[in-house]
C-alpha positions in Angstrom: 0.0 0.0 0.0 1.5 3.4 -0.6 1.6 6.0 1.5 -0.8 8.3 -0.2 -3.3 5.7 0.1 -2.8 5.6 3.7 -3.2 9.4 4.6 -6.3 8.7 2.4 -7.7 6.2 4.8 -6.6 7.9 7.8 -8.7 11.0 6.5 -11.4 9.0 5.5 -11.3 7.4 9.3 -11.3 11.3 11.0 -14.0 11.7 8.8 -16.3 8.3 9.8 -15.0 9.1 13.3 -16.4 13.1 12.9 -19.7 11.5 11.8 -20.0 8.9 15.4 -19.6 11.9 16.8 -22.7 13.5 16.0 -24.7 10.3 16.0 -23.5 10.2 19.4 -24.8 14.0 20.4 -28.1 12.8 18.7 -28.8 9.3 20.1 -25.8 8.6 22.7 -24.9 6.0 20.8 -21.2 5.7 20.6 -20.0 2.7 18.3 -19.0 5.1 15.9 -16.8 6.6 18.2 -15.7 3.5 19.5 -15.1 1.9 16.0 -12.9 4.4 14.2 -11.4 7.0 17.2 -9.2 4.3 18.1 -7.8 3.4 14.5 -6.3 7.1 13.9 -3.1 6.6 15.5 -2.2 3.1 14.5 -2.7 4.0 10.7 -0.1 7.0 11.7 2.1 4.4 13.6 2.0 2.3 10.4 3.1 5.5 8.2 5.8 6.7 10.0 7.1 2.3 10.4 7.1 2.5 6.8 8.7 6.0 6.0 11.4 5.5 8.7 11.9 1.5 10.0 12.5 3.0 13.2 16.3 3.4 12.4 17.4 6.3 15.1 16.5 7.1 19.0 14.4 10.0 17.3 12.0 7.6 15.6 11.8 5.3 18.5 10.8 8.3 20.2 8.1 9.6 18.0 6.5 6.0 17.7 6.4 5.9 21.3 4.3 9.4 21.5 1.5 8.1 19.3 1.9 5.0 21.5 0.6 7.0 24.3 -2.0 9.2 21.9 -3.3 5.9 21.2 -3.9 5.2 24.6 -5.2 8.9 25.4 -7.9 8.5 22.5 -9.0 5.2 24.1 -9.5 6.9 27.6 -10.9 9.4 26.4 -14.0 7.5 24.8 -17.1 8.5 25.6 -19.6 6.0 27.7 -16.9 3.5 28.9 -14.8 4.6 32.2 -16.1 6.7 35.0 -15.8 10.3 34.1 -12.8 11.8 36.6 -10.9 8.4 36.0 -11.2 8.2 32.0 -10.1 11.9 31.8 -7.1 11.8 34.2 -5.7 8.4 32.6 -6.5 10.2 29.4 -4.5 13.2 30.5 -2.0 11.2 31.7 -1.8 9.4 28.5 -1.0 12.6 26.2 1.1 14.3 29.0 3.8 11.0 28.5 3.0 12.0 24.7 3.7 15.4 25.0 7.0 15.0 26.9 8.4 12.2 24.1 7.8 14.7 21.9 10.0 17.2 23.5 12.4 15.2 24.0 12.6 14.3 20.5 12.7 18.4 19.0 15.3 18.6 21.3 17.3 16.1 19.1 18.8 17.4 16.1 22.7 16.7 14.6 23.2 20.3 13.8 24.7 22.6 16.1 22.8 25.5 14.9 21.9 28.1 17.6 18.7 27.9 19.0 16.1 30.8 18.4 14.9 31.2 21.2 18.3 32.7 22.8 18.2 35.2 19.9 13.9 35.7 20.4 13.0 34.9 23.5 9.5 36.5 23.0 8.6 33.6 20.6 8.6 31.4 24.1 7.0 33.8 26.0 3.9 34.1 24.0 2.9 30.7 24.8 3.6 31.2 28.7 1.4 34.2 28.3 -1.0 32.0 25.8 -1.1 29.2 29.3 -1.5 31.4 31.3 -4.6 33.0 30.0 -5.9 29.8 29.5 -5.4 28.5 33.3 -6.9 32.0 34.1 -9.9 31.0 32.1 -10.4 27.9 33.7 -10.0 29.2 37.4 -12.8 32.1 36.8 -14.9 29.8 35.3 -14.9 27.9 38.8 -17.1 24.5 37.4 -17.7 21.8 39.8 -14.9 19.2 39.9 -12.1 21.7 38.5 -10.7 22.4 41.7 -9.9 19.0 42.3 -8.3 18.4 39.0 -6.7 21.6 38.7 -2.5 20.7 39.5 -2.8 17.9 36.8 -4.6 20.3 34.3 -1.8 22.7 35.1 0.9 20.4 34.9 0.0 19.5 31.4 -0.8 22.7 30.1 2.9 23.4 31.0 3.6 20.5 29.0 1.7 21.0 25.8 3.2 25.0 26.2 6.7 22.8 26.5 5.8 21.0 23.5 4.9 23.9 21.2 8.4 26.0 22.3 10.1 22.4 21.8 8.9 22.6 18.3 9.8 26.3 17.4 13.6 26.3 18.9 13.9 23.1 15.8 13.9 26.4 13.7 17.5 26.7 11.7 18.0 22.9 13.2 15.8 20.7 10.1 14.8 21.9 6.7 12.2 24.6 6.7 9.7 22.5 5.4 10.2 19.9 8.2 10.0 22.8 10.9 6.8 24.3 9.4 5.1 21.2 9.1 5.5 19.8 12.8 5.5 23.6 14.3 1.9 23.6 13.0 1.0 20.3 14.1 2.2 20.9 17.0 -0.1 24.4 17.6 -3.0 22.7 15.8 -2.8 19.9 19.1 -2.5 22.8 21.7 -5.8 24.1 20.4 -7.4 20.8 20.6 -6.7 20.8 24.1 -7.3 23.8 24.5 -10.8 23.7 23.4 -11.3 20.1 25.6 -10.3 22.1 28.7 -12.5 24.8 27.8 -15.1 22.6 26.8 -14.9 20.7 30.4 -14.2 23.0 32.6 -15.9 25.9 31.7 -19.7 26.8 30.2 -18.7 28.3 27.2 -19.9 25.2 25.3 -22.2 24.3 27.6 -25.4 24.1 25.2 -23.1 22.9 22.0 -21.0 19.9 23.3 -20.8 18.6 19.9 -20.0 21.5 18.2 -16.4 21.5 21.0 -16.3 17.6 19.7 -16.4 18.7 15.8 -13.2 21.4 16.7 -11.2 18.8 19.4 -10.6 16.1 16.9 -9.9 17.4 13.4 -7.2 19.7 15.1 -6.2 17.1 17.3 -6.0 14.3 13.9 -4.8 16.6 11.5 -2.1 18.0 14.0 -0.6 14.6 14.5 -1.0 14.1 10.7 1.1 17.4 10.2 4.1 16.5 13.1 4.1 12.8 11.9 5.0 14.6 8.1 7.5 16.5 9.7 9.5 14.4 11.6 9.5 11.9 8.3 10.7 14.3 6.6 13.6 15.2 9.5 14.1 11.7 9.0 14.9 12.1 5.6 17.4 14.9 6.1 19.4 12.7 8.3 
């Protein structure tokens, strides 16, 4: 099978997995969900096996991050695990994600100079960006945040982590390579972003599914865009 084909079917899964969602919001019936959410990151594990063979520490890495996605998508299902435990092993879950991925944007062979010495305002944006965000979430004062609110801020300061991780690759891989996961890697941030806001605040309180629709083409196509990235990294090497 080549690799075209395969970004077709993983499209065409986000897509099947897009319309589960809203037959969920209309009937709470979740096979949908259930069928397809949980073959997203295998197709992308597949990809990247192909592209790469897992040849260096840095692929190793990335494989193991859509390991743990994998495991956060299954937590996160709707109807299956009680609703403080499926979110925290969920949470849990991308958090290990998050940090494999930093630790493999930290890797590169080049000894360029990082960009964030030279523009340190690049990395305070997202602290700024996180902090808002937490702000958000504190004001907002729903039942059941206060309890979860050191892990929600220990992974915001992840996914922030993350997204920096990503810029100081710039001058480090190809252009296109940096773009590529750099976007991906904003594209997830928003998707957690909007299941924070969507769970811990009533700003989608009446439109649940509308929050669901947002969460997991940016979370899907975000992978998608890092996963291209760090092949194409690969290739550089």
């Amino acid at each position: 099978m080549k690799s075209k084909h395969l970004i077709l079917i993983y499209f065409l899964v986000l897509v099947l997995e897009m319309l589960g969602d809203i037959v969920f919001d209309m009937k709470a019936l979740p096979y949908g969900i259930w069928t397809f959410k949980p073959l997203l990151m295998p197709i992308l594990m597949f990809w990247y096996f192909r592209e790469t063979k897992l040849k260096t520490n840095f692929d190793k890495i990335i494989m193991a991050s859509l390991f743990f996605s994998w495991w956060g998508d299954n937590f996160l299902m709707p109807m299956i695990f009680k609703t403080d435990i499926n979110f925290l092993l969920g949470l849990a879950s991308f958090l290990i994600a998050h940090v494999l991925y930093i630790l493999a944007f930290l890797k590169s062979k080049t000894q360029a100079a990082s960009i964030l010495k030279t523009k340190p305002y690049l990395a305070l944006i997202f602290v700024l960006y996180g902090y808002i965000l937490l702000k958000k979430l504190f004001e907002a004062d729903v039942p059941g945040f206060q309890e979860m609110s050191v892990p929600v801020i220990v992974y915001a300061s992840v996914i922030m982590l993350m997204v920096i991780s990503a810029i100081n690759r710039y001058g480090k891989v190809s252009q296109a390579s940096f773009r590529w996961v750099l976007l991906g890697a904003l594209m997830f941030m928003v998707s957690d972003s909007f299941i924070a806001l969507s769970r811990f605040t009533n700003i989608f309180a009446e439109a649940q599914m509308y929050a669901r629709l947002l969460i997991m083409p940016l979370y899907a196509i975000g992978q998608y865009f890092i996963i291209k990235g760090c092949i194409l990294q690969n290739e550089e090497e």
